[in-house]
C-alpha positions as CSV (number, residue, x, y, z in Angstrom):
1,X,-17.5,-29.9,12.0
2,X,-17.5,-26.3,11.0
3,X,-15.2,-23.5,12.3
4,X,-11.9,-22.0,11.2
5,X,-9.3,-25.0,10.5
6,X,-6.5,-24.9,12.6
7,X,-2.8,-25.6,12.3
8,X,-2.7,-29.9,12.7
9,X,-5.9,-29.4,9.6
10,X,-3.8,-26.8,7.7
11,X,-0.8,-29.8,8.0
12,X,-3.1,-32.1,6.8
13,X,-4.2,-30.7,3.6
14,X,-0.7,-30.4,2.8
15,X,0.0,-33.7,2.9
16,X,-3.3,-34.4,1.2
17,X,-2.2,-31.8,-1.6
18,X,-5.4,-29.7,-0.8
19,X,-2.3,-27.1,0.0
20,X,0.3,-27.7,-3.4
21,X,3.3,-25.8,-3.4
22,X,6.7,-25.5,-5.7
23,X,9.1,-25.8,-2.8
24,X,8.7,-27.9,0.6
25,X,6.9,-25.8,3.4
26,X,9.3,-24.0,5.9
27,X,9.7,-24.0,9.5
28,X,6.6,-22.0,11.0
29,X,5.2,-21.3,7.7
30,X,2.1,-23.0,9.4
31,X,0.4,-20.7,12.0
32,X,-2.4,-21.5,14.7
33,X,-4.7,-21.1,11.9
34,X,-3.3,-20.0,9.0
35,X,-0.7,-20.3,6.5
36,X,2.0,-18.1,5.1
37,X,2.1,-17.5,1.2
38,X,5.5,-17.7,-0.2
39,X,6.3,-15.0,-3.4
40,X,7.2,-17.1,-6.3
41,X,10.3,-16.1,-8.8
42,X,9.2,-13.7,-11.3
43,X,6.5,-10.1,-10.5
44,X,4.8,-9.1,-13.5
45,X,4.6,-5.0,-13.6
46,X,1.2,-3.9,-14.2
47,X,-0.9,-1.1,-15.3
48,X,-3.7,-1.5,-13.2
49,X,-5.0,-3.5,-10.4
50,X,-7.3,-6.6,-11.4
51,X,-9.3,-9.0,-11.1
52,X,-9.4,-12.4,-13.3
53,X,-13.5,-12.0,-13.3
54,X,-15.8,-15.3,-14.1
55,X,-14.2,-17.8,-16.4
56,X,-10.9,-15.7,-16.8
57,X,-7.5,-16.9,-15.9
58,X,-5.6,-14.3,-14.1
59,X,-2.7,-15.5,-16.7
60,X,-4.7,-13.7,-19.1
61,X,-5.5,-10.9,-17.9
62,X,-1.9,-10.6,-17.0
63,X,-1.3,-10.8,-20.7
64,X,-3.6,-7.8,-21.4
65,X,-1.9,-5.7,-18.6
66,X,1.9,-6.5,-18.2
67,X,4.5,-3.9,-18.7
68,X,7.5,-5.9,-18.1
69,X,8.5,-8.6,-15.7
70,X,11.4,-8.6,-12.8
71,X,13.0,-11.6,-11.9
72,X,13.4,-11.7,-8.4
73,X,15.8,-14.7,-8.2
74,X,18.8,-12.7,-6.5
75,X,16.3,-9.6,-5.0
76,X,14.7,-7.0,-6.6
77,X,12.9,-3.9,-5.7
78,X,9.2,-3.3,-6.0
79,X,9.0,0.4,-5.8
80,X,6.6,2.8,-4.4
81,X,3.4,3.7,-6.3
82,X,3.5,0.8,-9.0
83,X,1.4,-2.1,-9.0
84,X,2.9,-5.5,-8.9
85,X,1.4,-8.8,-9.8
86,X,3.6,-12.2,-8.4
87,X,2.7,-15.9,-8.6
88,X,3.1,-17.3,-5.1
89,X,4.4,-20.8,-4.9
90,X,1.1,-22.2,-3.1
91,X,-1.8,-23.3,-5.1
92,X,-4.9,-25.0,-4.0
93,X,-7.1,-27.7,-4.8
94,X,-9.7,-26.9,-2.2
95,X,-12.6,-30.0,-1.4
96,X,-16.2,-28.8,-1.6
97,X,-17.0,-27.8,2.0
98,X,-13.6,-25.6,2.5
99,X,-13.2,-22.1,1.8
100,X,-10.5,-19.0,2.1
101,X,-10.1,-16.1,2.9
102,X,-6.4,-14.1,2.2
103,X,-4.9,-11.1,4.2
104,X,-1.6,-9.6,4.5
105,X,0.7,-10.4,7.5
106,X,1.0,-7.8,10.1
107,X,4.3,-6.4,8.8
108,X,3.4,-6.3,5.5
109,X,0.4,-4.0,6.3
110,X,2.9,-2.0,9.2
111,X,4.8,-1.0,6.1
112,X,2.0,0.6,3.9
113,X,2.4,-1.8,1.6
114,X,-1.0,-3.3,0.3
115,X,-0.8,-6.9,-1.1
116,X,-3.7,-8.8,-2.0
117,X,-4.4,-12.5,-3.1
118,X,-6.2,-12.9,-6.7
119,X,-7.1,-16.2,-8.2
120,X,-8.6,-17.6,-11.5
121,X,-12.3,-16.9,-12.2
122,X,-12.0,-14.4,-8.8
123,X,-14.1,-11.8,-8.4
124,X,-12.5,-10.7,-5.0
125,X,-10.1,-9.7,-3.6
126,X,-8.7,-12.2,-1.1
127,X,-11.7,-14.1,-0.7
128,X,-11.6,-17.8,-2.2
129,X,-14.8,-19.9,-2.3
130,X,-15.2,-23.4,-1.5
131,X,-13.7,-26.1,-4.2
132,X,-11.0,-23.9,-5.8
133,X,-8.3,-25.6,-8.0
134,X,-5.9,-23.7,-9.3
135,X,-3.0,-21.3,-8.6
136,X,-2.9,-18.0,-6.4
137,X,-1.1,-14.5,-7.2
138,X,-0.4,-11.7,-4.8
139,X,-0.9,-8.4,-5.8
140,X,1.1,-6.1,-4.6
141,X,1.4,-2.1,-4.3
142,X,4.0,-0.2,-1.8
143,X,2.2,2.9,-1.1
144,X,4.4,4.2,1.2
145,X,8.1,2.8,1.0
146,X,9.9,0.8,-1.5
147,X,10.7,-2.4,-0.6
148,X,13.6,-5.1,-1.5
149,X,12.1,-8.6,-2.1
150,X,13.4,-12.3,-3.1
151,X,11.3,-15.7,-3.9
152,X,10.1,-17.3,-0.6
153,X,9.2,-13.9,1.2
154,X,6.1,-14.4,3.2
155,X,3.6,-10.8,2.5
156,X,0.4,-12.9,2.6
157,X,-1.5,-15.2,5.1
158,X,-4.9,-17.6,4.2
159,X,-6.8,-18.8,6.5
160,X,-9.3,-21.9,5.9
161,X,-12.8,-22.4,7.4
162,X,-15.8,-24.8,7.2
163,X,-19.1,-23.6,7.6
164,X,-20.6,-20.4,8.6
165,X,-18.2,-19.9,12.0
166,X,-19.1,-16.0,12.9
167,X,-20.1,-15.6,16.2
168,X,-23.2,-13.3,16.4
169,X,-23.8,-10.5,19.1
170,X,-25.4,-12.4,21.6
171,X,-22.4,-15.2,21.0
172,X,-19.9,-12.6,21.4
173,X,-21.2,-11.0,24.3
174,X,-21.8,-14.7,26.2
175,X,-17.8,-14.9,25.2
176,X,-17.1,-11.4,26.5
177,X,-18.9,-12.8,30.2
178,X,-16.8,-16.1,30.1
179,X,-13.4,-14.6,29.2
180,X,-13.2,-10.9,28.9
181,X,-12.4,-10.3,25.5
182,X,-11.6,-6.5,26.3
183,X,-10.1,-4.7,29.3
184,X,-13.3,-1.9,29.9
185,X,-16.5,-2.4,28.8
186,X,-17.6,-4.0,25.1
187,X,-18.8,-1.9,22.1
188,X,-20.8,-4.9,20.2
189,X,-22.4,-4.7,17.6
190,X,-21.7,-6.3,14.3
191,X,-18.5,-7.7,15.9
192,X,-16.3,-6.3,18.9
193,X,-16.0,-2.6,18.2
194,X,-12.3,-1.0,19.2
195,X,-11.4,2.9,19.0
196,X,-8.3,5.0,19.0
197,X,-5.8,6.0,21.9
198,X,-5.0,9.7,21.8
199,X,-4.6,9.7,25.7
200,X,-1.6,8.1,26.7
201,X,-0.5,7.2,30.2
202,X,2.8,8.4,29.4
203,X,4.2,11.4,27.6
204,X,2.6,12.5,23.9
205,X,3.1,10.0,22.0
206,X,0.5,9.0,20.0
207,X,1.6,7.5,16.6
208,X,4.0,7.5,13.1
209,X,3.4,9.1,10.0
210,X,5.3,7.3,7.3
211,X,7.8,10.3,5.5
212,X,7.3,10.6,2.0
213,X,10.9,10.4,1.0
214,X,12.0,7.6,2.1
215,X,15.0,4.6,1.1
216,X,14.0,1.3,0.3
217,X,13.7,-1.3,3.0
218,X,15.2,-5.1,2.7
219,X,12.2,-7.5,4.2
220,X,14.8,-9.8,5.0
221,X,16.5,-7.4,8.1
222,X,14.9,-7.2,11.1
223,X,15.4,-4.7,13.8
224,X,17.8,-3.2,11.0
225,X,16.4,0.5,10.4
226,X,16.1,3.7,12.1
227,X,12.9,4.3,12.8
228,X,13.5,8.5,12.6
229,X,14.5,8.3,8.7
230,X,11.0,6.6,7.6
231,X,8.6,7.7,10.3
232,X,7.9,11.5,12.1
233,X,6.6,11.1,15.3
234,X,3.3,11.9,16.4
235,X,2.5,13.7,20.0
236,X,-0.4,15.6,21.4
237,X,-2.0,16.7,24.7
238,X,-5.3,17.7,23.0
239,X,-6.6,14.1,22.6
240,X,-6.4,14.8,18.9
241,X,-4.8,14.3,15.9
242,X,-5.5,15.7,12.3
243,X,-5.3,12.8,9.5
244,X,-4.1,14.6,6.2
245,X,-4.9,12.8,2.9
246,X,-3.0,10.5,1.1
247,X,-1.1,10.1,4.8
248,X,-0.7,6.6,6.3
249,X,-0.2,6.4,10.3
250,X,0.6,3.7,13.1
251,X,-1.7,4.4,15.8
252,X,-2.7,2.2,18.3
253,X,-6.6,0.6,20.2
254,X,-7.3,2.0,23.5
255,X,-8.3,-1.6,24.3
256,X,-6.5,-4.4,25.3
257,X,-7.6,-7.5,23.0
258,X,-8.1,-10.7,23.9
259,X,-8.6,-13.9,21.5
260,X,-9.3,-16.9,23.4
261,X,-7.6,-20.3,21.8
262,X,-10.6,-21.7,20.6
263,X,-11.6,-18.6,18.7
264,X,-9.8,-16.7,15.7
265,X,-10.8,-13.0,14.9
266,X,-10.6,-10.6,11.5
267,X,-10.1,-6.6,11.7
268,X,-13.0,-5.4,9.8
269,X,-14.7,-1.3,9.1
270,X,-16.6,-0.1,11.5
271,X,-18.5,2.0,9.1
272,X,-17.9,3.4,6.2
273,X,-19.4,6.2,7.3
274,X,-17.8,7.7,10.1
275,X,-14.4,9.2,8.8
276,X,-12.8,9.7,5.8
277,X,-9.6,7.2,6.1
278,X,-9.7,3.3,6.2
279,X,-8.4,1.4,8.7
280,X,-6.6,-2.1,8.5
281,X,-4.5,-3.7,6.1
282,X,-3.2,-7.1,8.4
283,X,-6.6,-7.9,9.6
284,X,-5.5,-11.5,11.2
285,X,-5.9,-11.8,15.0
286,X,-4.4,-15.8,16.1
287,X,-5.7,-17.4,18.8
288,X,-3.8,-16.5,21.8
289,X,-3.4,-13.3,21.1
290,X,-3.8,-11.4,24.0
291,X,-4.2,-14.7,25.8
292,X,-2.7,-14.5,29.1
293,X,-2.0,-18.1,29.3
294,X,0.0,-17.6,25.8
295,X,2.2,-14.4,27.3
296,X,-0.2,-11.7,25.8
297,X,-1.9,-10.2,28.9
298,X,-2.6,-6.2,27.7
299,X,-1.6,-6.7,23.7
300,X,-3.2,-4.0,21.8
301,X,-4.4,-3.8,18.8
302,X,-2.3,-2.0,16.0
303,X,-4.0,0.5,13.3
304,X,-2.6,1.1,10.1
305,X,-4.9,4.2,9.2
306,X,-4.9,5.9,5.2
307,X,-6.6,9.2,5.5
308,X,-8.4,10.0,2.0
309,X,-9.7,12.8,0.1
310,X,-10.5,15.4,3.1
311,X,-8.4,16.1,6.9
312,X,-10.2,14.1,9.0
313,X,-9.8,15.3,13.2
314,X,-9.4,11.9,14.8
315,X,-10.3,12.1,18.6
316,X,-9.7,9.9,21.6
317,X,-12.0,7.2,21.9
318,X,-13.4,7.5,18.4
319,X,-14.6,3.7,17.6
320,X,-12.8,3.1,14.1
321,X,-12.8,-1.0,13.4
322,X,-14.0,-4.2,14.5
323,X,-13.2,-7.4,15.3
324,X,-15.2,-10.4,14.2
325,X,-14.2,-13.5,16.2
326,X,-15.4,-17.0,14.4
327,X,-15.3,-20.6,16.2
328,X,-12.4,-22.3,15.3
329,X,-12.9,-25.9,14.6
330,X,-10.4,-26.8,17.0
331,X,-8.1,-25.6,19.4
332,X,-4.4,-25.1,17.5
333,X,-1.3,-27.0,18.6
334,X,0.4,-23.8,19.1
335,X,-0.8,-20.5,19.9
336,X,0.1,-17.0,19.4
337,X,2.1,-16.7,21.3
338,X,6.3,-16.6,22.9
339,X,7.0,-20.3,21.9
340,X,6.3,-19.6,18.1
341,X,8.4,-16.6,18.3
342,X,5.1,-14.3,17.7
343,X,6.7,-10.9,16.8
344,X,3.6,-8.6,18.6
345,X,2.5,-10.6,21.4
346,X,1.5,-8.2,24.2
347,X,2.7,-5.1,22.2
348,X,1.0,-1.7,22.3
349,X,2.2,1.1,20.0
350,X,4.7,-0.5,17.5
351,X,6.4,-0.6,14.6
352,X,6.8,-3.3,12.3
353,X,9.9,-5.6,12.7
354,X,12.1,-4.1,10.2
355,X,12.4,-1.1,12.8
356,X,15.4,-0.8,15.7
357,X,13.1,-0.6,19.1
């Protein structure tokens, strides 16, 4: 068997203790093929990003770097601009033929705020190879808003695979022919190429640009903020925007995605060299997103876009990402979808769920 492991697998290894954790897993912490990281008690202020390296523990290297620690027992804030290291309550004790890959959930990469799974002896970011025993840490660095945070919070997702899974072009495009993966014709090449939409049917709007003077925002509240006090509003007739650096946006794909619920896909570059901004931050697709059997008929993909050192002109259509869609080993229990309460399930231009709608 190879392919992505899905949630009954995921279930499994917890009960095996492939999957350890310091507190009892909560409801829907297991996804259709994933599982949610839970923050741990204490974040350890650092003065750099890291990695652990070969034959380091990250508990080390945390020695070396800390500047004081936070305990988060009754909330704290992480603020803007400072880099955070937290031990997550799950650890692993991966067998031989399993690996992982980490990325944040969709609302923690809505939010600007770019968290990141290390581990002992890693030498990447987020990436976790076959046979690992020991413990995981999220990093964690608001770039654009401050945030309020307590143990249990859920920034991080890990996905487990066997195997190589990746479907190649000619895979992708035989998929494409059996279930229309997009909504117009497919860009593939290295993956499922998707591009920007600066033409809406309706009215001007195009996107959010975060504000740079912002309050903090409480993970735990939901629909709770107004959108107008952390976000200016982005419109345009011309079919183009300008990205300024150091600016973070919410735009949204021109296509309509589909991910079939034997498959699972990951937001990936397109190229490094066609613009000066990156792309994703939540780079997870389920599957049943975008499913129509699974409520998701016309769900677009959101982009969370950091422009860097030059204004970049961003024009309709421009391809900017990918999606890679792997085999999952099987088909999930649940989908993404309405009856796990899936927050972006047939969404276009959105907001994470923090903001009032």
């Amino acid at each position: 068997m190879t392919g992505v492991l899905p949630d009954r697998a995921i279930g499994a290894m917890l009960d095996a203790g492939a999957i350890k954790a310091d507190a009892p897993p909560v409801e829907d912490q297991v996804q259709p093929a994933s599982l949610d990281l839970r923050l741990g008690g204490i974040a350890y202020r650092v003065r750099a990003s890291f990695l652990a390296s070969e034959r380091r523990a990250v508990a080390d290297r945390l020695a070396e770097f800390e500047m004081h620690r936070i305990d988060l027992g009754g909330g704290a804030v992480l603020e803007k601009g400072c880099v955070y290291v937290v031990p997550l309550m799950e650890s692993l004790a991966l067998p031989d033929d399993v690996q992982a890959v980490a990325n944040a959930k969709s609302s923690t990469g809505r939010l600007d705020l770019l968290t990141r799974v290390i581990t002992d002896g890693g030498t990447e970011f987020d990436r976790i190879p076959e046979g690992y025993d020991g413990p995981l840490y999220a990093e964690i660095c608001p770039r654009s808003f401050s945030v309020f945070v307590r143990p249990g919070m859920r920034l991080n997702q890990i996905r487990f695979r066997r195997g190589h899974a990746v479907l190649d072009d000619a895979e992708l495009s035989a998929l494409h022919d059996a279930v229309r993966l997009v909504d117009g014709a497919p860009l593939i090449s290295d993956g499922l190429g998707f591009s920007v939409d600066l033409e809406p049917k309706e009215g001007t709007l195009v996107g959010y640009r975060a504000k740079p003077h912002t309050g903090v925002i409480d993970l735990e509240r939901i629909g709770h903020y107004d959108p107008a006090e952390y976000w200016e509003e982005l419109h345009t007739d011309t079919g183009r925007i300008i990205l300024d650096p150091g600016a973070f946006y919410i735009l949204v794909s021109r296509e309509a995605v589909t991910i079939p619920p034997d498959h699972a896909a990951e937001m990936a570059p397109y190229l490094a060299m066609v613009g000066e901004f990156r792309v994703h931050y939540a780079g997870f697709f389920d599957p049943g997103f975008g499913w129509e059997g699974a409520g998701g008929t016309g769900s677009r993909g959101v982009l969370e876009v950091r422009c860097h050192e030059a204004p970049f002109v961003l024009e309709h259509g421009q391809v900017v990402g990918r999606l890679v869609y792997e085999r999952m080993e099987q088909v999930p229990e649940t989908l993404y979808g309405r009856e796990i309460a899936s927050n972006y399930q047939g969404q276009g231009l959105k907001l994470s769920k923090h903001f009032r709608t």
